[in-house]
C-alpha positions in Angstrom: 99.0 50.6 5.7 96.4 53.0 7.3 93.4 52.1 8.8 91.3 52.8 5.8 93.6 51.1 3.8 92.8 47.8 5.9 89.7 48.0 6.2 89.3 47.9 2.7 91.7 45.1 2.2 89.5 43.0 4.8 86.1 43.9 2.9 87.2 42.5 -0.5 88.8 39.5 1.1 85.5 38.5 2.7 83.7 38.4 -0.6 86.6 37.3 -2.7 85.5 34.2 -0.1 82.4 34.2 -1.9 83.1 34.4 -5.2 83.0 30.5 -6.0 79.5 30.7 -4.7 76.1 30.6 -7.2 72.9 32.6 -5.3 71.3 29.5 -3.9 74.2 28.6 -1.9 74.2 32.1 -0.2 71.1 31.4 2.0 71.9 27.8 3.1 72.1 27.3 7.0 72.2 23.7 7.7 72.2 24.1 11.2 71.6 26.1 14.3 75.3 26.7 15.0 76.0 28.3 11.5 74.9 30.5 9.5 74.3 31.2 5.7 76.5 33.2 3.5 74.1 36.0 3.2 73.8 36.5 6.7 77.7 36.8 7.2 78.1 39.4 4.4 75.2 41.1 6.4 76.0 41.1 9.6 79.8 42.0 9.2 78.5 45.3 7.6 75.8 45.6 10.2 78.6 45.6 13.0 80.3 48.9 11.4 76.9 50.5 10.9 75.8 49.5 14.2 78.6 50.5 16.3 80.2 53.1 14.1 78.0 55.2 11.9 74.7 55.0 13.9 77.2 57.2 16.9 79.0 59.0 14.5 77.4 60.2 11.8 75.4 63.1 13.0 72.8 62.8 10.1 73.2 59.1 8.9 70.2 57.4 7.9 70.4 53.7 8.3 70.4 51.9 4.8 67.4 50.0 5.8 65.6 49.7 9.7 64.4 46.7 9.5 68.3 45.4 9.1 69.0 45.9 12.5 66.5 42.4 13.2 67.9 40.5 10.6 71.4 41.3 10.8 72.2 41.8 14.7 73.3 38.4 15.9 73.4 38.4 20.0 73.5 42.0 20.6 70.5 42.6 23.0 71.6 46.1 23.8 71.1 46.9 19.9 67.6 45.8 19.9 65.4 43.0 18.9 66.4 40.3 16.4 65.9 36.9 14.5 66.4 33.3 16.2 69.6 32.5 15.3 68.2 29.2 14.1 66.2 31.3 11.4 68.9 33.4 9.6 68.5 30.6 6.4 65.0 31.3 6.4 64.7 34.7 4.9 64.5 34.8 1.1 64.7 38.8 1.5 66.4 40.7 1.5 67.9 39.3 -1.9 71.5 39.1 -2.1 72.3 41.8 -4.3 70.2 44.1 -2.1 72.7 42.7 0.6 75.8 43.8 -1.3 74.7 47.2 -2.3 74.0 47.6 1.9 77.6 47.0 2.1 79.1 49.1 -0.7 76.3 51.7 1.5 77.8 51.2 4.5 81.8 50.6 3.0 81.3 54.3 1.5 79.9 56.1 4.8 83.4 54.4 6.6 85.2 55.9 4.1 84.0 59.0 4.0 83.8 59.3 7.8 87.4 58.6 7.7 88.2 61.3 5.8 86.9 63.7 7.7 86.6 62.3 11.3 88.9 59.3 12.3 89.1 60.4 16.2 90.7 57.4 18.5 87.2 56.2 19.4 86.3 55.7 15.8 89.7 53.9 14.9 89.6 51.3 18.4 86.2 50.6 17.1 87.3 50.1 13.3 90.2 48.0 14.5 87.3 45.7 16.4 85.1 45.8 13.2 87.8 44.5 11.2 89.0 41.5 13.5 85.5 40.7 14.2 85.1 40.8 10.2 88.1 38.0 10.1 86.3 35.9 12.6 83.6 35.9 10.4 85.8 35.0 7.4 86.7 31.7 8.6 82.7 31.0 10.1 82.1 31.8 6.4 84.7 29.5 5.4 83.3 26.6 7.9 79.7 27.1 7.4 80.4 26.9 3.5 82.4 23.7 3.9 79.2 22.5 6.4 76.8 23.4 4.1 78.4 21.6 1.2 79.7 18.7 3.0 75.9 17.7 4.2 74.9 18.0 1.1 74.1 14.4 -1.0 76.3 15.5 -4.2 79.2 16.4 -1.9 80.0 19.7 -3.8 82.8 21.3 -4.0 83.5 24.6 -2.9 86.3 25.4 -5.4 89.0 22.8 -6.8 92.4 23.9 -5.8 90.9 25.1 -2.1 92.4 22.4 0.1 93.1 22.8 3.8 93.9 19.2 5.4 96.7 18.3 3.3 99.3 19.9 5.7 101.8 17.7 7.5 103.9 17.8 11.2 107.3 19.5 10.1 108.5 18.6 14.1 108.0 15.4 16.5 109.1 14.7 19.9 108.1 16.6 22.8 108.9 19.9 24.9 110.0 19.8 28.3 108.6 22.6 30.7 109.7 23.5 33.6 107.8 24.0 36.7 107.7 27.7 38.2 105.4 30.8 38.0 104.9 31.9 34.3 102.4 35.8 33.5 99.5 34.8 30.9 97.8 37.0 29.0 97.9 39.9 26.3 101.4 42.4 27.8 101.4 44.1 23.8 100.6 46.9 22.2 98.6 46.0 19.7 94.9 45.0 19.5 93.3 41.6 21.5 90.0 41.0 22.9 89.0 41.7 26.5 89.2 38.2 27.4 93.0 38.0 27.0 93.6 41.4 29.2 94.4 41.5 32.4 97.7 39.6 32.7 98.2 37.5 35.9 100.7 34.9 37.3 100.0 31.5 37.1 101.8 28.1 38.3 102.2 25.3 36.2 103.9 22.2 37.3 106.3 20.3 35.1 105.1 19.1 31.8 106.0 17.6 28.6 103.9 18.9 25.2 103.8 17.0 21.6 105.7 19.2 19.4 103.2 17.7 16.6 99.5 17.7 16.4 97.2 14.4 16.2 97.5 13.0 12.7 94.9 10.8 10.5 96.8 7.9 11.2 96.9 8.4 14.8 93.4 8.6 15.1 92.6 5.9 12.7 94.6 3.3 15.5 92.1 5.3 18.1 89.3 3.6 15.8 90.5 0.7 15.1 91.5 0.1 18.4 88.0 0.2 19.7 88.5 3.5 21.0 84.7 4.7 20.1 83.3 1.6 21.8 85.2 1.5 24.7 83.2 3.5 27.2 86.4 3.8 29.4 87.7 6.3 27.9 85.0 8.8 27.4 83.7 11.7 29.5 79.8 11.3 30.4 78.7 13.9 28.8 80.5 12.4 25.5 79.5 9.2 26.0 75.7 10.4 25.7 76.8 12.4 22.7 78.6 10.1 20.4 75.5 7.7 21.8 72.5 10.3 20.7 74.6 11.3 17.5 75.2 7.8 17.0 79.6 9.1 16.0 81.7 6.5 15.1 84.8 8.8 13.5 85.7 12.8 12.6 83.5 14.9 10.8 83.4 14.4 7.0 84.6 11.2 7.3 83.0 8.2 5.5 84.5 4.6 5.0 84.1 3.2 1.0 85.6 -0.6 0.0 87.6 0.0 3.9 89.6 3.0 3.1 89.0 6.4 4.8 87.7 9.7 2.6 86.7 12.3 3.9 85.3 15.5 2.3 87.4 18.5 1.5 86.3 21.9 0.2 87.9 20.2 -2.9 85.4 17.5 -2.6 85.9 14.3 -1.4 89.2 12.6 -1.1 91.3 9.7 0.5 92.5 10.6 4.1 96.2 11.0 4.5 97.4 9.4 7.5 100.0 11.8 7.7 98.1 14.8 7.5 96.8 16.6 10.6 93.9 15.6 12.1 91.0 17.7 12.1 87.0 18.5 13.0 87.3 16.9 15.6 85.4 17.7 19.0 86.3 18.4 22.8 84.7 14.7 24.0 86.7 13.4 20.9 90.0 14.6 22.1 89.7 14.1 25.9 88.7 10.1 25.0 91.8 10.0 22.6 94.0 11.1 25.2 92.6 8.8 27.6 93.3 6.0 25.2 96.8 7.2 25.0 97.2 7.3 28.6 97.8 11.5 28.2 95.9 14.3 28.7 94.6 17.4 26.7 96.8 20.9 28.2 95.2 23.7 29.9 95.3 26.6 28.4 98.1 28.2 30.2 100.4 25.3 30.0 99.6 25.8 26.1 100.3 29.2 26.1 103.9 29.2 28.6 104.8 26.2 26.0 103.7 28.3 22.7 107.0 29.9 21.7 108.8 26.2 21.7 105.9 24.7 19.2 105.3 25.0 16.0 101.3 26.2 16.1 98.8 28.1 13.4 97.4 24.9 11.7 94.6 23.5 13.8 92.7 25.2 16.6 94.2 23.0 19.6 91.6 22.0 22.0 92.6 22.9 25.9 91.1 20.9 29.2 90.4 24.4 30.4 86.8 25.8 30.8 86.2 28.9 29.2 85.7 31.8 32.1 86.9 35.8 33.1 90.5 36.0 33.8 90.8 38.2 37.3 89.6 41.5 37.1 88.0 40.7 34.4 85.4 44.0 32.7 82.9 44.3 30.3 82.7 46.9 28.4 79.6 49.3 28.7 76.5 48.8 26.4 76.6 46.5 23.7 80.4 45.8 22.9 80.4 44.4 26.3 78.2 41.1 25.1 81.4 40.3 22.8 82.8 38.2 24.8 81.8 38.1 28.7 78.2 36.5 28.5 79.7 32.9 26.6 81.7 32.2 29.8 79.2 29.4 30.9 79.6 25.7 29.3 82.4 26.8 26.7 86.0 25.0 26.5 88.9 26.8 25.3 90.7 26.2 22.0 94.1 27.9 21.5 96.5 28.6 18.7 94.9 29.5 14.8 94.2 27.2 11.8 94.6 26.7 8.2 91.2 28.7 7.7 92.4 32.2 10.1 92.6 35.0 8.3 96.2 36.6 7.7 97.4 38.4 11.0 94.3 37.2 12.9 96.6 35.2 15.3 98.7 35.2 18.6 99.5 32.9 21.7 97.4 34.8 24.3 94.1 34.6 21.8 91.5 32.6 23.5 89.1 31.3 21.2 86.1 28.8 22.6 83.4 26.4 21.4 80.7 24.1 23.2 82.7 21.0 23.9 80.6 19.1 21.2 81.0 21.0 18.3 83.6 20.2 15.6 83.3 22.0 12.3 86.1 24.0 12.8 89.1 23.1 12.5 90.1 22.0 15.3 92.4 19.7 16.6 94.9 17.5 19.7 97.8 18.1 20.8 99.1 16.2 24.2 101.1 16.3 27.4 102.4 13.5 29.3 
């Protein structure tokens, strides 16, 4: 396909996401670390208008000015803009103004592409679009947030479900020790934070061909494993203490079986399935309990062609910071990626809610080590 041709494929997928929706759930944000609906389908067609049109359209006029406050997310070199912890508080623009910004904005790419798709304008299409699919699966989490906090426990659409997936492998993977190159070598498109490929050594290791299930975790609980201070980090102890966490995201205990909700709605745990929504200080206590440990994220990635990965986004023991030689890139593309290496752990692999060919071993993707509405998950070494 050509450029144009995914880029419009992308587009339709992200509101095909939306399509289950009514208007009031569009402008939900239930908490500082997502955002509503509205705001994604905004801000994913501010990014090309932004970064694409606004340089090469000698005459564009921007849809609407006051947009760029609204819609702009942390980009200080593109101007003033809301508190993120605002974006559900904003009953205008409505969202069918919203959607005709973006059949605006979808027509000028076009167009432009027809008669001026230069190498500049395509690296920064490419980055649109795989910025756009990081956005699809926010929109997918902050939906499944936003409904799973609510009393009624909604569901997002009946036949959506994502946590019924099982291990198809067990055992572990030997790894020898020796010095192994990490990092994007390809081709194709990454993000600056996988460039620069260096040499690393890793020791010996063994890695769990299979993830954390249900049932795993449940003997974590049972086991005392979220009373027993002994096995958690400081930092997580104060959490789960603050936050007063006693199991996984979404989870609730009825007549002493597990549920937990789904964007199906509620339903029984599995113990089979995968584990998932699960945070950092979660995993690292877990792995304590099992007398294991959490892999960096280069023994994840030299181990990555031997494990069967895509499902859950694998939490690493590595702190998210610049590989060597590391660059930003001039004005504001360069805040992509290079000002969140501060406080951030590393997650590595894909899940069940990554858009289609929005995945590779060298993609380094990173949260704060409390959050856990993604889908994210453990895998161990011993």
């Amino acid at each position: 396909m050509s450029i144009i041709d995914d880029f419009i494929v992308v587009r339709k997928y992200t509101e095909s996401l939306c399509v289950p929706l009514e208007v009031e759930d569009y402008i939900v944000q239930m908490d500082t670390f997502t955002s509503p609906a509205k705001w994604h389908i905004g801000h994913t067609t501010w990014f090309f208008e932004e970064f694409i049109l606004k340089n090469f359209v000698a005459d564009y006029i921007p849809f609407d000015e006051k947009f760029n406050y609204i819609f702009n997310s942390y980009y200080n070199n593109a101007g003033k803009r809301a508190k993120k912890n605002n974006r559900g508080s904003f009953s205008r623009p409505t969202v069918a103004r919203v959607y005709e910004y973006r059949k605006h904005v979808d027509n000028a790419i076009v167009d432009l592409c027809a008669k001026n798709l230069n190498e500049k304008i395509k690296e920064l299409l490419v980055l649109g679009l795989n910025h756009e699919q990081q956005h699809q699966e926010l929109l997918i989490t902050d939906l499944k947030y936003m409904f799973g906090n609510n009393p009624l426990l909604p569901a997002y659409q009946k036949d959506f479900q994502l946590l019924n997936d099982k291990n198809s492998t067990s055992g572990f993977v030997a790894i020898k020790e020796g010095i192994y190159e990490i990092g994007y070598t390809e081709n194709g498109f990454c993000y600056d934070n996988e460039l620069n490929a260096h040499k690393v050594y890793i020791h010996d290791f063994e890695i769990s061909k299979s993830l954390v299930t249900n049932g795993d975790y449940i003997e974590f609980m049972d086991a005392g494993g979220y009373q027993d201070f002994n096995f958690w980090l400081e930092e997580g102890l104060h959490w789960k203490e603050k936050n007063n966490i006693s199991h996984p995201l979404y989870w609730q205990k009825k007549d002493e079986i597990w549920y937990q909700f789904t964007l199906s709605g509620l339903q029984k745990v599995n113990p089979e399935s995968i584990l998932s929504h699960i945070s950092f200080y979660e995993a690292a206590a877990y792995a304590e309990w099992k007398k294991m440990r959490l892999p960096t994220e280069f023994e994840w990635e030299v181990a990555a062609n031997k494990l069967d990965w895509g499902k859950r986004w694998e939490w690493t023991n590595s702190s998210y910071l610049p590989y060597p030689n590391f660059e930003k890139a001039a004005g504001a593309v360069g805040e992509y990626n290079g000002k969140f290496m501060d406080k951030q752990k590393v997650l590595r692999g894909a899940s069940v809610a990554t858009s289609k060919n929005h995945s590779r071993k060298t993609y380094r993707n990173f949260f704060y080590s409390e959050e856990r509405w993604q889908f994210t998950g453990i895998r161990l070494i011993k």
